[in-house]
N, C-alpha and C positions, 0 to 999 in steps of 0.2 A: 545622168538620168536617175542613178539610183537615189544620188542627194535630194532631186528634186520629188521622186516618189516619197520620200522620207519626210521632205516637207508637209508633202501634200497630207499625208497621211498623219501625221502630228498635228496640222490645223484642221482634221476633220473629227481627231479628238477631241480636239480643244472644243467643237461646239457641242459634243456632248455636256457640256458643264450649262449648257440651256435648256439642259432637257428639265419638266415638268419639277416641281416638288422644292420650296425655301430650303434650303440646307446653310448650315455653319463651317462643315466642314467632311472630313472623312475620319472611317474610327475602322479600324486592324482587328480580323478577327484571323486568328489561324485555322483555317478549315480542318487540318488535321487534327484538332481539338476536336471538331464533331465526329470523328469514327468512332464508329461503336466495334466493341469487341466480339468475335465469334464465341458464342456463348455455350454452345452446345460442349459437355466436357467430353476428352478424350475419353475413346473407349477403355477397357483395360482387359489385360489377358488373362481371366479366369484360370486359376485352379484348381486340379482333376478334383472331380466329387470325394469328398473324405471316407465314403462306403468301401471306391473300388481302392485307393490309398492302402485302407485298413486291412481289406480282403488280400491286398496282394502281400504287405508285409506280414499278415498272418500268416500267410502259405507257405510264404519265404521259410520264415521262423520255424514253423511246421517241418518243413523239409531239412530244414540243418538240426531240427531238434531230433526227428526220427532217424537220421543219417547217422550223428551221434551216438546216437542211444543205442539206434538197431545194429547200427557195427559191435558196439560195446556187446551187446546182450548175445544178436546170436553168435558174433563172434568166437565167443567164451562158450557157447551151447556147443556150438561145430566144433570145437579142438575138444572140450569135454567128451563127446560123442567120439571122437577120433581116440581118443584115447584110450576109450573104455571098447575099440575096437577088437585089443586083445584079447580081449574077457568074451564079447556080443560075438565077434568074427561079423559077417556081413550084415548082417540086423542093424547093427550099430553105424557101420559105413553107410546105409543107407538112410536113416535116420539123419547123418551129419550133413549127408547132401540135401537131404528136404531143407534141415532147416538153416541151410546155408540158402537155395532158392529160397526159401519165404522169407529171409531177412531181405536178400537183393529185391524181392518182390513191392516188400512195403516202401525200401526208397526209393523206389522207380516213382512208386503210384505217389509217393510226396511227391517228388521232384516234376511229375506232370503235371499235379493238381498247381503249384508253385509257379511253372511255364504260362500256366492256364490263365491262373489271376494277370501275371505280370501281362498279358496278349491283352485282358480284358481291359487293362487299364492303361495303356500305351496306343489301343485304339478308341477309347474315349479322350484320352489329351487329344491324339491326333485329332477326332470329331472336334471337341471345342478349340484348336487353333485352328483350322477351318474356319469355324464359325466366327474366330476372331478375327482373321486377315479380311475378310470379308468387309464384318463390321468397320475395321477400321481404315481400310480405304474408300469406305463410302463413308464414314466422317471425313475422312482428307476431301475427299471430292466435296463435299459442303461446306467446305471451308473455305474451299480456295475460290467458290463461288462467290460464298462472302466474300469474303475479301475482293474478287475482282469487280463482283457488284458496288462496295465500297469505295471503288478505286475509282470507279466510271460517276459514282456519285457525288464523289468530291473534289474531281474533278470538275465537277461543272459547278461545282461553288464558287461564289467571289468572297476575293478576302479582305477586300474594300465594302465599304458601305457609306451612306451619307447619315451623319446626325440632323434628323430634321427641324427644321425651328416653330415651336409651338404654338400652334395655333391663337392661344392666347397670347401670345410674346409679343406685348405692343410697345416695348424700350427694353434694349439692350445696351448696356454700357462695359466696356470691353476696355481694360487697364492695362500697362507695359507692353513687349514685345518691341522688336525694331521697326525703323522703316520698310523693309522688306518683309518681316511677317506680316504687320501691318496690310501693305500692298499684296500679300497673299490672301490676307481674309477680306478683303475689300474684295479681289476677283470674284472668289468662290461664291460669296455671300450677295457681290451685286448680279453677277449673272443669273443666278438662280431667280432672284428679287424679278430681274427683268421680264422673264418668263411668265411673270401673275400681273406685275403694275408696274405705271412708269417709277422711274428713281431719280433721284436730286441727292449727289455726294456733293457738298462742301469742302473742299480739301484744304486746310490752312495749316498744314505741315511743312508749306515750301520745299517738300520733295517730290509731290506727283505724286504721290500714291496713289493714285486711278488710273493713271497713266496705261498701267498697264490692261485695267478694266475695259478703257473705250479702246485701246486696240483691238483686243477678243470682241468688244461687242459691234465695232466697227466691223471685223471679218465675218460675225450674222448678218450682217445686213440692218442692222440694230439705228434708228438714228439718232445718232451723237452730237452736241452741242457743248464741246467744252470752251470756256471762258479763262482764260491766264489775265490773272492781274499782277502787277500793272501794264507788263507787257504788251496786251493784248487788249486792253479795256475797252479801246474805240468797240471792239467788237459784240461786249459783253453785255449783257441785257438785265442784268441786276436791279435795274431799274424803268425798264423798260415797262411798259403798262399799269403804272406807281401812277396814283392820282394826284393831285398837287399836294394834297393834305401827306397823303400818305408817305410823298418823299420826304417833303418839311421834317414830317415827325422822324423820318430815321435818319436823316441829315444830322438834327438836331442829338438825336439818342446816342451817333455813330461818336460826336463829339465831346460829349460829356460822357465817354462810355470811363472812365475813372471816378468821376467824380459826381453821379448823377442823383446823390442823393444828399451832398452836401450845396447844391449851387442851383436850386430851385426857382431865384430870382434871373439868372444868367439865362436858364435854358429857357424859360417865361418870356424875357426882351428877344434871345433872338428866332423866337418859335415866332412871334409878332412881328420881328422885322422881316423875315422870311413870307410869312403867308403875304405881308403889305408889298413886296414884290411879285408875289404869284399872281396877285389882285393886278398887276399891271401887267404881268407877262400873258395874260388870259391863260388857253387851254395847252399853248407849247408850254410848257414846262422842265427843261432841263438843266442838267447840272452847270454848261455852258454859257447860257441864260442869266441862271442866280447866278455864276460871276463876274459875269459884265454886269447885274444891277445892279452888286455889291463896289464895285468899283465907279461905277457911274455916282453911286450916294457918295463914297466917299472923295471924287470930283477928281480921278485919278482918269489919264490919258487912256484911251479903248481902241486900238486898231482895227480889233473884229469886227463881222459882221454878225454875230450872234442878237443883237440888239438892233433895231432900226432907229434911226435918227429921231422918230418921235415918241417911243419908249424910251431912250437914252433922255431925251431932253425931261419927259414926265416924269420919269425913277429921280432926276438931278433937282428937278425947282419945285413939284409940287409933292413930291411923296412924306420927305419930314424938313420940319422947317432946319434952319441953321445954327438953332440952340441944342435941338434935340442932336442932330449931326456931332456935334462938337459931345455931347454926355455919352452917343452911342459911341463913338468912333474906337472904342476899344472892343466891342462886342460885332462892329461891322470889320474890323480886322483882322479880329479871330475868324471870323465866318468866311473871309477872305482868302483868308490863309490857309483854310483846310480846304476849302471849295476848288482853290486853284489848282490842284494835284487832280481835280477829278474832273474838270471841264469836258474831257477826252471821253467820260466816259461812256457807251452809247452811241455815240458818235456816227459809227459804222455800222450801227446794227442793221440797216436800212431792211426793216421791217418780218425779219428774217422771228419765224415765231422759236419757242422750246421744242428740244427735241424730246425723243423718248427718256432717251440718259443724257441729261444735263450736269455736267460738271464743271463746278464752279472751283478756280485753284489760283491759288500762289505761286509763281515762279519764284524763279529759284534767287531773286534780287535778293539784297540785305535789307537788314528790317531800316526801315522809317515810320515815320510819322504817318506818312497816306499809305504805307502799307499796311498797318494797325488801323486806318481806319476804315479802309475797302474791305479789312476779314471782319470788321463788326460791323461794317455795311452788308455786304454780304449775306450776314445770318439772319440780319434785322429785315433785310429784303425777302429773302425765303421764309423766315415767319409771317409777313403779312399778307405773302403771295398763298401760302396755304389758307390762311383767314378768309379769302374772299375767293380761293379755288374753286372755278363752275361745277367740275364732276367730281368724281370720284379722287382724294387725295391721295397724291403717292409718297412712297418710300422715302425717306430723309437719313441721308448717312452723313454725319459730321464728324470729319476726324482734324484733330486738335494740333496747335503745334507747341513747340518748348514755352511761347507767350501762353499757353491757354487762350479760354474765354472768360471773360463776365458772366455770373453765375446766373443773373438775372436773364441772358439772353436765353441762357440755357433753358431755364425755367419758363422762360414765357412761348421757346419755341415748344416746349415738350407739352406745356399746356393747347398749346395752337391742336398738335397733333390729337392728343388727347381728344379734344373736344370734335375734330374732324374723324378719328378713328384713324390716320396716319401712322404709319412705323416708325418709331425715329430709335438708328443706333447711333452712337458717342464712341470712335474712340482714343480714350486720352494717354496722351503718352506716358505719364506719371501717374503716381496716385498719393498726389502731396498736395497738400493747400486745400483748392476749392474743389478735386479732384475726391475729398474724402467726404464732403460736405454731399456731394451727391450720389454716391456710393449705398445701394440699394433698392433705386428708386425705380427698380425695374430688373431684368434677370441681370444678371452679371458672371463677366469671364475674365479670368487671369492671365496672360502670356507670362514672357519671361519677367520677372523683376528685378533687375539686379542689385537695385540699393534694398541692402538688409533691414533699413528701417520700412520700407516700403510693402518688402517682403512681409516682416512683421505686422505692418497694418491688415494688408488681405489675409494672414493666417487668423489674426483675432475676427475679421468679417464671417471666416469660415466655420470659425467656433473649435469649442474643446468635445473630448468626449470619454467618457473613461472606459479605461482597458488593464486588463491584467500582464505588466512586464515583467522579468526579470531583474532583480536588483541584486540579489547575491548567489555569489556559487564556490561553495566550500568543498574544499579537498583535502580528505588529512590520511595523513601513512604516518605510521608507527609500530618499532620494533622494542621489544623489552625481552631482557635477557635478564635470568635472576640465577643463583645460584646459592646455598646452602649447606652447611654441615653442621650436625650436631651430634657430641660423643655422651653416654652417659655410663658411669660407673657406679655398682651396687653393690655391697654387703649385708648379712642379715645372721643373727645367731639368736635361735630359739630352744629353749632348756624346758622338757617338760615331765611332772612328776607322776606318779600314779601310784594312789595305796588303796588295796583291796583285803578284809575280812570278811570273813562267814565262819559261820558255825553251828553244827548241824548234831539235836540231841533227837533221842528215840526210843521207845521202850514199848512192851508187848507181852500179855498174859493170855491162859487160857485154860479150861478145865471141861473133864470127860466123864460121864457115867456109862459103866453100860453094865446091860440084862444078861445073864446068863439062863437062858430055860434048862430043860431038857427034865430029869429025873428028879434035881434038886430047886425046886422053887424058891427060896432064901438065899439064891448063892447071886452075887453081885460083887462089878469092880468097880472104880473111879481112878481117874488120873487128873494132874496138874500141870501146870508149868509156868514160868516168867522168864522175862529178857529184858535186858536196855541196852544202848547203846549213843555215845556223847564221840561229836569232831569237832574240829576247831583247825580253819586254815586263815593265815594272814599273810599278806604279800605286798613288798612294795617294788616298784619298776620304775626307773627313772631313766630318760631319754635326752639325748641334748646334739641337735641339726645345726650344721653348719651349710649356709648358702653365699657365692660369692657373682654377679654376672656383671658381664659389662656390654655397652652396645652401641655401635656409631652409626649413623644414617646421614646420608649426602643426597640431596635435593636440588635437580634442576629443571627451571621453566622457561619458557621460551614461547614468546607469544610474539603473533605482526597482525595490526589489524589496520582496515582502510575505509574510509567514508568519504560519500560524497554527496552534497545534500543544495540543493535548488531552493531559493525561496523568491515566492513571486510576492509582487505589491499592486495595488488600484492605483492607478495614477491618472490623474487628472490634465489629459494633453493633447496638443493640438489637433485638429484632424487632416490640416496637411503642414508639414512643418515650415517655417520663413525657406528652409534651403533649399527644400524642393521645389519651392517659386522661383529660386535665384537659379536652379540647375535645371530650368525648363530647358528644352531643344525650341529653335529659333521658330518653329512654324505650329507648336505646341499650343495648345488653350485648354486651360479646365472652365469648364461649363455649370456653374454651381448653381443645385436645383435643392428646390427643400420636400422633404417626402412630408406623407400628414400627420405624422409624429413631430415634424421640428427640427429632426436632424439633416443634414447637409449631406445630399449627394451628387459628387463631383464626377462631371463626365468628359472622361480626354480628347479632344479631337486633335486634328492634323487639318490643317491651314493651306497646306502646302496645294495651288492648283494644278503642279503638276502629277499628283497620283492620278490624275483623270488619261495620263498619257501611258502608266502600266495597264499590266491583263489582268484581268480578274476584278475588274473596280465595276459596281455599282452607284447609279445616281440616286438610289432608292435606297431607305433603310435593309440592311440586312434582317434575311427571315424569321434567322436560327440564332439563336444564340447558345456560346459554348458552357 
């Protein structure tokens, strides 16, 4: 029971990939990338105020300074006092007491004032831790809010999302990957398609790649019309509501599809030999038909009933005469020859119309001739059927096989589209030959590529662009160790003379009158005198220094120095590189968009249909991005 609930519940995923909106694929966002961080900053544990700090280590100070001191002082006061007791008698005793009390008095009143501060300021810390534990449990409590609010919110995030496909996206061409990525983005990409308009996958990779598509879209309720060739051809309707003309002509194109621009006169006779039998087959027209009249012309046995006895005999005597017969008969051979593989085709359809999802496919036979030419029938049928499409035209997805296509099919189907307003995706297994010739022609996506030439092609598609890398990175260490001595020895003898003379002359006179009064007026003396005096000193002094020094010095250096030095360059280079195309993961696709500058923005998806079966996946572009 539980298997089968598991079942059940896996195919009722599965039809979510029908819900609304074209998607390519799914693109990974890690929701945990979008939390946001609790911003608000912790609180922090303030400080006691620097005032009561000060006041209490003043007090402090104060009280060991006066404790100090006042021991010191009245200490020496009080035994002073004691002392001089002998002398005072009680005067003095009591003196020593006071001012022993008023020493104890002043370190009291420090020591309280000191108590006092330190209270004031052990009950302000205590105020502000309060105020802090406070504060910061009610930060914690808002944070843990965030956070659980975050948790409930990202929780309900997806971390799926769908890449959606652009409105304007009217050709998509989709290069490398395997068979299985392949059939992963055919799922993804057709179911979603199914949801808006009908679709028409081509599948000419002889592996089913849709296979898996009309299953999911069979389990909608979806209606499905696949077509296997050649298996299955009686049933297939490729041709089915093709007007005479219109089969002719892709009869004709399906067979010349090598050579249709060299053989102009070939496809001309049997376009003409073809329509000269539609002209007799009237409005039945099929591919059963043309080969019973192709064998009736050329007068070959017909057991069928595909022809009536009087178109058998008209197509044989009067259609071309028996000259002409004999010049075509290499052109009714060929036409012959490729007609008979496909008589079948049709056959069964018994009037059974297209469905919603028509897919048209290759089983899984080995290649031939009618197998190459049903996959160019095929596409040439789907192009003309869009051409003359009554309503609305749908989706065309053609995926390719190791043969490719004919570049012109490609061309003429993508102009069909074009001109109806049609989707058409491509995708080719390769990206070599004619694969590179249409490269552009519309958006384009890369899966794995494993040949590195190929690799190479879509990296140069993608372009260069320049960036600043690392090209050098120097490291250098170095020790130098030096050492030195140098001795120097000196002598020196200096002889020095000195001669001094002087000499010193002198000489000095002088003369005296004098008055005598008194009783004799005529009485008078005078005096005289002279002097000289001559010296003469000479000297000489001679000196002679003897100096001898010597002196050695020893020098050493010692140095270690280290660098490290980065140097970046422009370089001009890819913007995804060949290896990273060769090292895709198998359900991987890059999505290359061009922004309105020119340059190249690659967007990754995932392929894979089964992310639609985890939690978390939407079918809608994601809201948020990280």
């Amino acid at each position: 029971m539980s298997v089968q609930n598991t079942e059940a519940q896996a195919a009722t995923r599965c039809l979510r990939l029908f819900e609304p909106g074209q998607r390519l694929g799914w693109t990974y966002r890690d929701p945990e990338s979008l939390r946001s961080l609790f911003s608000e900053p912790e609180p922090q544990r303030p400080p006691a105020p620097v005032a009561y700090q000060n006041r209490a280590q003043a007090a402090r100070l104060r009280h060991e300074d006066r404790k100090s001191s006042t021991v010191k002082i009245g200490g020496g006061i009080s035994l002073l006092l004691l002392v001089l007791t002998t002398v005072g008698g009680a005067l003095m005793v009591v003196l020593a007491v006071i001012a022993a009390a008023a020493t104890a008095a002043l370190v009291v009143h420090a020591g309280q004032a000191a108590a006092k501060a330190g209270a004031q300021l052990e009950a302000k810390s205590a105020e502000l831790e309060q105020h802090f534990q406070y504060a910061w449990h009610s930060w914690q409590q808002r944070a843990l809010q965030h956070t659980a609010a975050q948790d409930q919110w990202i929780n309900g995030l997806d971390a799926w999302g769908a890449l959606p496909a652009g409105p304007d996206m009217r050709r998509l061409d989709i290069f490398g990957g395997s068979q299985r990525s392949r059939e992963g983005f055919l799922t993804v990409f057709g179911t979603s398609t199914l949801q808006q308009r009908p679709l028409i996958v081509v599948d000419l990779t002889q592996a089913l790649v849709c296979e898996e598509l009309c299953a999911v879209a069979g389990l909608a309720g979806v209606a499905v019309d696949v077509q296997l060739l050649p298996s299955r051809m009686a049933e297939s309707g490729i041709v089915t509501g093709l007007t005479a003309q219109e089969l002719v002509d892709t009869l004709v194109e399906a067979v010349y599809a090598e050579e249709a621009e060299g053989n102009r006169a070939g496809r001309a006779l049997d376009t003409r030999i073809l329509q000269q039998l539609c002209a007799v087959l009237g409005t039945e027209v099929t591919p059963a038909r043309l080969g019973a009249g192709l064998r009736a012309l050329m007068g070959e046995l017909d057991d069928t009933e595909a022809l009536t006895r009087a178109e058998r005999n008209r197509i044989a005597d009067e259609l071309l005469g028996d000259k002409n017969k004999d010049q075509m008969r290499d052109s009714l051979l060929r036409l012959a020859s490729f007609l008979h593989p496909l008589e079948r085709l049709g056959a069964e359809r018994c009037g059974r119309g297209p469905g919603y999802l028509t897919c048209i496919a290759l089983d899984f036979t080995t290649g031939s001739a009618s197998t190459e030419l049903l996959a160019d029938l095929a596409v040439q049928s789907v192009t003309r059927r869009l051409a003359s499409f009554p309503e609305a035209a749908p989706s065309v997805v053609v995926a390719l096989g190791e043969r490719g296509l004919q570049r012109r099919y490609l061309e003429q189907l993508a102009s069909v589209c074009e001109r109806r307003g049609a989707q058409l995706t491509v995708l080719h297994p390769h990206l070599r030959e004619g694969a590179q010739e249409v490269i552009g022609g519309g958006t384009v996506g890369f899966m794995k590529l494993g040949n590195h030439q190929e690799a190479g092609v879509a990296a140069d598609f993608l372009g260069r662009h320049h960036s600043f890398v690392l090209h050098s990175l120097t490291d250098t260490e170095g020790t130098t160790v030096s050492t030195s001595v140098a001795k120097t020895i000196g002598s020196s003898v200096s002889v020095g003379t000195t001669y001094s003379e002087s000499v010193t002359r002198g000489s000095n006179w002088g003369s005296s009158d004098t008055y005598q009064g008194g009783f004799n007026p005529f009485a008078t003396s005078s005096t005289s005198s002279s002097g000289g005096s001559y010296s003469e000193t000479i000297g000489t002094s001679t000196s002679r220094t003897y100096s001898t020094n010597e002196s050695t010095t020893h020098t050493t250096g010692d140095s270690q120095s280290t660098s490290l030095a980065h140097g970046r360059q422009r370089v001009y280079e890819y913007a995804v590189e060949p290896t990273q195309l060769q090292a895709l993961t198998e359900f991987s696709l890059l999505l290359v968009g061009r922004r309105p500058d020119g340059s190249v923005a690659v967007h990754p998806v995932d392929c894979n249909p089964n992310v639609v079966l985890l939690d978390r996946v939407s079918t809608q572009p994601l809201p948020y991005t990280a």
